[in-house]
C-alpha positions as CSV (number, residue, x, y, z in Angstrom):
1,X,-27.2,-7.4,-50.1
2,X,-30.3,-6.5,-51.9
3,X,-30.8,-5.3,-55.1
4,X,-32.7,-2.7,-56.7
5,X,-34.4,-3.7,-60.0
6,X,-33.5,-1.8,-63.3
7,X,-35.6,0.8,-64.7
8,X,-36.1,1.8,-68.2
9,X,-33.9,4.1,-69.9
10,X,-35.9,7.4,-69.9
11,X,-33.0,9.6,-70.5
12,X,-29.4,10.0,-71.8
13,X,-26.2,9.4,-69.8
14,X,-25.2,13.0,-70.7
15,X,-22.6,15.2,-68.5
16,X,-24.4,16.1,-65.7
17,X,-26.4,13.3,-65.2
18,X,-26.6,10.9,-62.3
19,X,-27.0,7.1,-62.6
20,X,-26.7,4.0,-60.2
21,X,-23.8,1.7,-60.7
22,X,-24.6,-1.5,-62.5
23,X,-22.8,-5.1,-63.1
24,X,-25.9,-6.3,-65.1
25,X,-29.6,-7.3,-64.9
26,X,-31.2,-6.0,-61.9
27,X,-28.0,-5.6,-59.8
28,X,-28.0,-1.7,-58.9
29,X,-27.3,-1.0,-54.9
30,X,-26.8,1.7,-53.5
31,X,-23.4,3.1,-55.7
32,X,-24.1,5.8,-57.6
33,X,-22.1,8.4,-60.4
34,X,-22.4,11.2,-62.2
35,X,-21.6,11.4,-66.0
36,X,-18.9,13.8,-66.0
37,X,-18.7,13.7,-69.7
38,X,-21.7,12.3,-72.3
39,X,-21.9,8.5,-72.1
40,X,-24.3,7.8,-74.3
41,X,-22.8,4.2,-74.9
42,X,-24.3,3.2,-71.3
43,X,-27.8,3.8,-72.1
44,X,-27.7,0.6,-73.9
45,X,-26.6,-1.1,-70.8
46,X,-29.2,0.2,-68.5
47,X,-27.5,2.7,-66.8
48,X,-30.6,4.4,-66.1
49,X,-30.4,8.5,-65.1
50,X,-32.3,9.0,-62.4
51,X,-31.4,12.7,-61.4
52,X,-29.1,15.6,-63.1
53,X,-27.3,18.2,-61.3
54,X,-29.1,21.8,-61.5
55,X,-28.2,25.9,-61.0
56,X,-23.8,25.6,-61.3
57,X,-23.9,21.6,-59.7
58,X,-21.4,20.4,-62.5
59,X,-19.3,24.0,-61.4
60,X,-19.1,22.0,-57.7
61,X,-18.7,18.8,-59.4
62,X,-15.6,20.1,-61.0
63,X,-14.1,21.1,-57.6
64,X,-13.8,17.6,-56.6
65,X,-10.5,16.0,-56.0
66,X,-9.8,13.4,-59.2
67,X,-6.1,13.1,-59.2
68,X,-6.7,9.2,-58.1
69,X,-8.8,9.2,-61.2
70,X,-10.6,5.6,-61.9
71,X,-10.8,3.3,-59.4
72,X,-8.4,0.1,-59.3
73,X,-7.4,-2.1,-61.5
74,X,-8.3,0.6,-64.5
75,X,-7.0,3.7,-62.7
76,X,-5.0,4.6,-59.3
77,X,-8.2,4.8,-57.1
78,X,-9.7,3.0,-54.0
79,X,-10.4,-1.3,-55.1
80,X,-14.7,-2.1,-55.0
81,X,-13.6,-5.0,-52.7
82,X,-11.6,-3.0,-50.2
83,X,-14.3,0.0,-49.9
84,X,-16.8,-2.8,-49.3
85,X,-14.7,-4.9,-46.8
86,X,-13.0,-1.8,-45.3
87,X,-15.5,0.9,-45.9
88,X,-14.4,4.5,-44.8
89,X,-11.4,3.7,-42.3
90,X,-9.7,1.9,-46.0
91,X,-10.8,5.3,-47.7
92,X,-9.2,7.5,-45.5
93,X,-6.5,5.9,-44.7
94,X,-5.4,5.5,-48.7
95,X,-7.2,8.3,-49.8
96,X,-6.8,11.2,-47.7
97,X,-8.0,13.9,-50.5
98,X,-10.8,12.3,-52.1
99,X,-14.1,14.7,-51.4
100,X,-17.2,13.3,-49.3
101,X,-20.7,13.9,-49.9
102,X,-21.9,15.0,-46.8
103,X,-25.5,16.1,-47.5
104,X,-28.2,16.1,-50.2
105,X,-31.5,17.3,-50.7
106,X,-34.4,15.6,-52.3
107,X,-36.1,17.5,-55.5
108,X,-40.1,16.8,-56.1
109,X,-40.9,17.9,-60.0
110,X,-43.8,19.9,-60.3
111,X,-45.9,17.3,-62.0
112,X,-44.6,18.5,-65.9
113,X,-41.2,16.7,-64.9
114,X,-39.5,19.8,-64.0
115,X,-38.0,20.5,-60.1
């Protein structure tokens, strides 16, 4: 599995914010979140925002199912190792109301670091 290489900490973990998942030094992949509350206290352990939801995105993000809340051992949710070993047919199987992202749509900023 390959890894993508930290970058710095340009911006706050801050509700609305979207970060990749880390487990230390250079060890992001592909798993990604979005701070559904401000997490400043990641910042300092290079969860790097890369992205932040725009025009009513955290009013979507609010619609998605949570009552499985964290993922195992912390919370009731799907185990890292099973979704890894298992992938979807493990998800849907123990999971049948979790939401899917289905789509998404790439954002170019205008050069002033606004989209």
């Amino acid at each position: 599995e390959r890894k993508i290489l930290d970058d710095p900490v340009m911006e706050s973990n801050t509700k609305g914010t979207i970060s990749f998942a880390t487990s230390g030094e250079d060890s992001r992949t592909t798993q990604m979140f979005i701070n559904l509350v401000d997490n400043e206290n990641l910042d300092g352990m290079k969860f790097s925002p890369f992205g932040k939801l725009v025009d009513g995105g955290m009013d979507v993000v609010n619609q998605i199912y949570s009552g499985y809340g964290e993922g195992a051992p912390s919370g009731k949710g799907p185990e890292q190792g099973r979704i890894q070993n298992e992938g979807n047919r493990y998800l849907k199987r123990e999971f049948p109301k979790l939401s899917y992202i289905t789509s998404v749509k790439r954002l170019l900023n205008d050069g002033n670091g606004e989209l």
